[in-house]
C-alpha positions, 0 to 999 in steps of 0.5 A, a space after each residue: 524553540 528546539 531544546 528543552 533543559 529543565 525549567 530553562 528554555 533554548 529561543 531562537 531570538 531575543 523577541 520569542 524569549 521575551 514573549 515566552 519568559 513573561 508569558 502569564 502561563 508559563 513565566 520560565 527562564 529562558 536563553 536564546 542562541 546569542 545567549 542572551 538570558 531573560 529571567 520571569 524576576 526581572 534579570 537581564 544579562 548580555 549576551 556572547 560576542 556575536 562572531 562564533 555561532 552557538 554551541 548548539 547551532 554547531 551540533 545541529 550542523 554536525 548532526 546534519 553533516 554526519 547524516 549528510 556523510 552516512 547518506 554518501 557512504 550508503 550511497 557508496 556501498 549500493 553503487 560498488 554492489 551494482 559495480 560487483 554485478 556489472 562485472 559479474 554480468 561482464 565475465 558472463 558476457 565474455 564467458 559466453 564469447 569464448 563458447 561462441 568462438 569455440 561453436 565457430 571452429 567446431 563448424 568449420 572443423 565439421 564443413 572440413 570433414 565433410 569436404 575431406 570425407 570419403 563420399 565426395 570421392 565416391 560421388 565424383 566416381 558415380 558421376 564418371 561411371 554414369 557417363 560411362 554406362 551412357 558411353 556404354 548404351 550408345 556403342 549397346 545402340 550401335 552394335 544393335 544397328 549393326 545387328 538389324 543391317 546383319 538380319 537384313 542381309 540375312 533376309 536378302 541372302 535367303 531371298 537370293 538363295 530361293 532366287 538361287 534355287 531357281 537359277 543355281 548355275 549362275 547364283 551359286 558361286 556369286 552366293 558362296 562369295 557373298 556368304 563367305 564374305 558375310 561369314 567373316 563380317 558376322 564372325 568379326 562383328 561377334 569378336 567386336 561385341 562380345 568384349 563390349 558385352 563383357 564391359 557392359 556387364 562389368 559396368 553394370 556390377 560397378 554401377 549397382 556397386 556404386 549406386 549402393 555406395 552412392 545411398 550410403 553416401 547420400 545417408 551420410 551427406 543427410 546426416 552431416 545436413 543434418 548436424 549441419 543445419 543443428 550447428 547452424 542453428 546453434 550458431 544462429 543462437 549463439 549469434 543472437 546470445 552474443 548480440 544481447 550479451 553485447 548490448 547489455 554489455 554495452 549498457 553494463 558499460 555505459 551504465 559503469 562509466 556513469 557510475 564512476 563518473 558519480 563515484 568521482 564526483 562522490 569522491 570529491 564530494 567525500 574530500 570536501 566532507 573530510 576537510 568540513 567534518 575536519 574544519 567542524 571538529 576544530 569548531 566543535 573543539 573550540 565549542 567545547 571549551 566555550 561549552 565550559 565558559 558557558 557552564 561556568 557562567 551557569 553555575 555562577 547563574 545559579 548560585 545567583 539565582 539561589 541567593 535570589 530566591 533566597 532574598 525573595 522568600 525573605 521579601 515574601 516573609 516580610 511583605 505579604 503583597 508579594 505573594 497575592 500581586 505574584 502574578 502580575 510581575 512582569 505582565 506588560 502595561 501593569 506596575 511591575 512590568 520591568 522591561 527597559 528598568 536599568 537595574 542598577 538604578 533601580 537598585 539605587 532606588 530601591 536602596 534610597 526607599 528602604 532607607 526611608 521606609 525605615 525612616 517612616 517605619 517607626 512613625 507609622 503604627 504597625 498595627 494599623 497597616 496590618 489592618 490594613 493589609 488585612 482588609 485589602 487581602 480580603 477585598 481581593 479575595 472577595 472580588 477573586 470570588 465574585 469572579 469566580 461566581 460570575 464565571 461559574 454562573 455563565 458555564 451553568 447558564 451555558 450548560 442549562 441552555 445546552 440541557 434543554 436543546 438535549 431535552 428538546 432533541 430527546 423529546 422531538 426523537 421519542 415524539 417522532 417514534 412513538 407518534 409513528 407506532 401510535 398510528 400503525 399500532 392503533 391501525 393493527 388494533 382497529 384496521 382502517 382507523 388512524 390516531 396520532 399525538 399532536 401539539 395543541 394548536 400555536 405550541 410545541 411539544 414541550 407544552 404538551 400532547 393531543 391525541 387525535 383520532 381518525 375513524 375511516 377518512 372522519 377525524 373526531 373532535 373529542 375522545 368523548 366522540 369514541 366508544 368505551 372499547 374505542 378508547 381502551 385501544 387508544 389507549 392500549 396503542 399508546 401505552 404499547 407505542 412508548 413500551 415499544 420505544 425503550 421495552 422491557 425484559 417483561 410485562 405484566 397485564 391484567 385484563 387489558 381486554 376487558 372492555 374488547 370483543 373477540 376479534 380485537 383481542 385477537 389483534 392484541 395478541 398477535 400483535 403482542 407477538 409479533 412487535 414484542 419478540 424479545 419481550 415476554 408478557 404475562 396476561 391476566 385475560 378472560 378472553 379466548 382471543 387471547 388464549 390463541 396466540 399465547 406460548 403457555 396457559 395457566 388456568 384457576 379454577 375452584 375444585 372442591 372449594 380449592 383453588 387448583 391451577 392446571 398449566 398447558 402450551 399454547 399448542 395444545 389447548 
């Protein structure tokens, strides 16, 4: 069942419509998808030509269509927004491209300048001056040889001329020649050094010249290596930028491709929708007008089902049984199950016995079958009660037997707790003693309680056993033990101590103070043990034959 419609329900076989319609607790009409109709009277109609579906049934496949369709088109919007990234992420890529290019002409342009640049001239120049000043030292060497082989001669010729002092006659001349002849050698030697002296110290001006060209220079080849090695390692980033940006732009594309490739299979899948969405309205057309047959069929339905019910409240008003066997009509197995009843021959034969019921009527005393009737009515009742009271008995017996496991587990629970602060109660009061309730022996603790006591490791047979202050904390624990179970807001005690020496007095009111801490106890005591452990005293005495009442804390007595 999908479709509620008022008091008429949608099935979706003629098996589930039989089983809900004659249904004791729900007795509804009901209408399967063949449009077969079943009815709680007893009316059975036929159903549709089997070879259109439902009107329902194509709603329900419109609905699943258009949901299909709204599920494409979202689709359809997420893929065309990943597109619009993908080619937003491409323009980034191709952007990026161009820079990259433009990064590569800048270094080519500066590798040019730095080629065509002054400093390379000015390099090539340092290299020619630097073989002309090794030129230069090698003739400086040689002019210093010659120099050397000059002084040497220099030497011989004062030694020739101390020989010449001792023999003048016949050195003189031979000396006059040679030194007119060393003369002219030195006097040549001198012209041919002083040109070279005069280059080398030209040579020198343009090495120093050059040297300081040459640290401007290298400043400038340092920075261009500089600017250099940056725009290499742009380029390097550039590179490895492009390198991503080609990879992402790779997967951008293989991802586009997949997702055209989806977008046509959407496109056919959306061309098939158009022509089923199309092919469905003509069906939801045709729907329609079987829609307006069918609601015609219902209106005719109902007015049938007025005259029906109008025809059943006359049967009523005629016929009393109706009214009390109502609820067996249609119940299978029973006299008024009309399943596989043809209608037109129980019409017949409905027809043939009212004929003789009118027949017999008038032979028949009215008066008697009312009687009758009337006794049956009663008998109805009476056994419709006696259920009802056998019925009401077994959930009393049910909730009797439910009370009395509540009251055992209650019982057991506050047993548990007041047997447990019995004993440490008693053991507060009396250390080195123990008392507990047990059951007598063979039952149970709904048939009552013993108390048992243990005085040191010797449990006692009797309360008699006990002395009379012995007792009164037995039975001060106990009372203390069920108050401690469900307490109060407050206590009133008097003289609960009456029969206690000091020390237990104590004890009792210790212990009032520390089990009972959201209690509070008012105490009628004689007993200065008492006093001890109180917040606030309240005192009477007589004074002139009036009683006067004097109030003090605890602290301060």
């Amino acid at each position: 069942m999908e479709y509620v419609f008022g008091s008429t329900l949608v099935c979706e076989d003629p098996e589930t419509a039989k089983r809900v319609t004659f249904d004791p607790a729900v007795r509804l009409r009901s209408v399967t998808l063949q449009g077969d109709t079943y009815d709680p009277a007893g009316v059975l109609s036929g159903g549709s030509a089997p070879q259109s579906s439902g009107v329902l049934l194509t709603l329900q496949k419109l609905n699943e269509i258009t949901t299909d369709l709204q599920q494409q088109e979202t689709q359809l919007s997420s893929l065309t927004a990943t597109m619009a990234r993908e080619k937003k992420k491409l323009d980034a890529s191709r952007k990026t491209k161009q820079e990259l290019d433009l990064k590569r002409h800048e270094i080519k342009l500066t590798e040019e300048q730095i080629n065509g640049n002054s400093s390379s001239s000015i390099i090539q120049a340092i290299e020619e001056m630097k073989q002309n000043i090794a030129q230069l030292k090698d003739d400086v060497k040689a002019a210093k040889t010659r120099q050397d082989e000059a002084n040497k001669d220099i030497k011989r010729v004062e030694r020739d001329m101390s020989e010449f002092n001792n023999n003048k006659g016949s050195k003189l001349a031979e000396l006059q020649t040679s030194l007119e002849k060393l003369k002219k050698q030195l006097t040549k030697n001198n012209a041919s050094i002083k040109p070279l002296q005069s280059e080398m110290r030209e040579a020198m001006v343009e090495s120093e010249q050059c040297g300081s060209d040459l640290a401007a220079a290298q400043e400038q080849l340092e920075e261009a290596v500089i600017t250099l090695r940056t725009q290499q390692e742009e380029l390097d980033d550039l590179l490895a930028e492009q390198a991503r940006v080609k990879e992402a732009h790779d997967l951008a594309q293989a991802h586009l491709s997949d997702e055209q490739a989806k977008l046509t299979g959407f496109d056919v899948e959306l061309g098939e929708l158009e022509d089923a969405i199309r092919s469905k309205n003509a069906s939801i057309t045709e729907g329609g007008l079987e829609q307006q047959k069918l609601g015609h069929e219902i209106e005719r339905f109902h007015k049938e089902q007025e005259e029906a019910m109008g025809h059943v409240k006359a049967l009523e008003k005629d016929y009393d049984f109706i009214a009390s066997d109502s609820e067996l009509f249609g119940r299978p197995g029973s006299v008024y199950d009309f399943r596989g009843v043809n209608m037109g021959d129980a019409k017949k034969k409905r027809k043939v016995l009212h004929e003789n019921f009118q027949q017999k009527k008038n032979k028949i005393n009215p008066k008697v079958m009312a009687m009758i009737d009337s006794v049956e009515k009663k008998e109805a009742n009476l056994k419709k009660n006696m259920a009802t009271v056998i019925k009401d008995k077994s959930k009393i017996e049910e909730t009797i037997i439910k009370l009395d496991e509540y009251k055992k587990e209650a019982l057991h629970k506050t047993w548990t707790t007041v047997n447990r602060d019995f004993g440490q109660i008693f053991n507060e009061l009396l250390p080195g003693s123990f008392a507990k309730l047990d059951p007598p022996e063979g039952k149970t603790i709904s048939d009552g309680l013993e108390v048992k006591v243990m005085l040191g490791k010797v449990w006692k047979q009797s309360l008699t056993e006990l002395s009379g202050g012995q007792r009164s904390l037995i039975a001060l624990s106990l009372i203390m033990a069920l108050l401690q179970f469900k307490p109060a807001p407050m206590y009133i005690l008097d003289e609960v101590d009456a029969a206690l020496d000091l020390s237990h007095t104590q004890n009792i009111g210790r212990l009032f103070k520390t089990r009972f801490k959201g209690s509070q106890f008012i105490v009628v005591s004689l007993k200065d043990g008492m006093f001890q452990n109180a917040n606030r005293i309240f005192r009477t005495r007589f004074v002139d034959g009036t009683s006067v009442v004097s109030a003090t804390s605890g602290s301060d007595r």
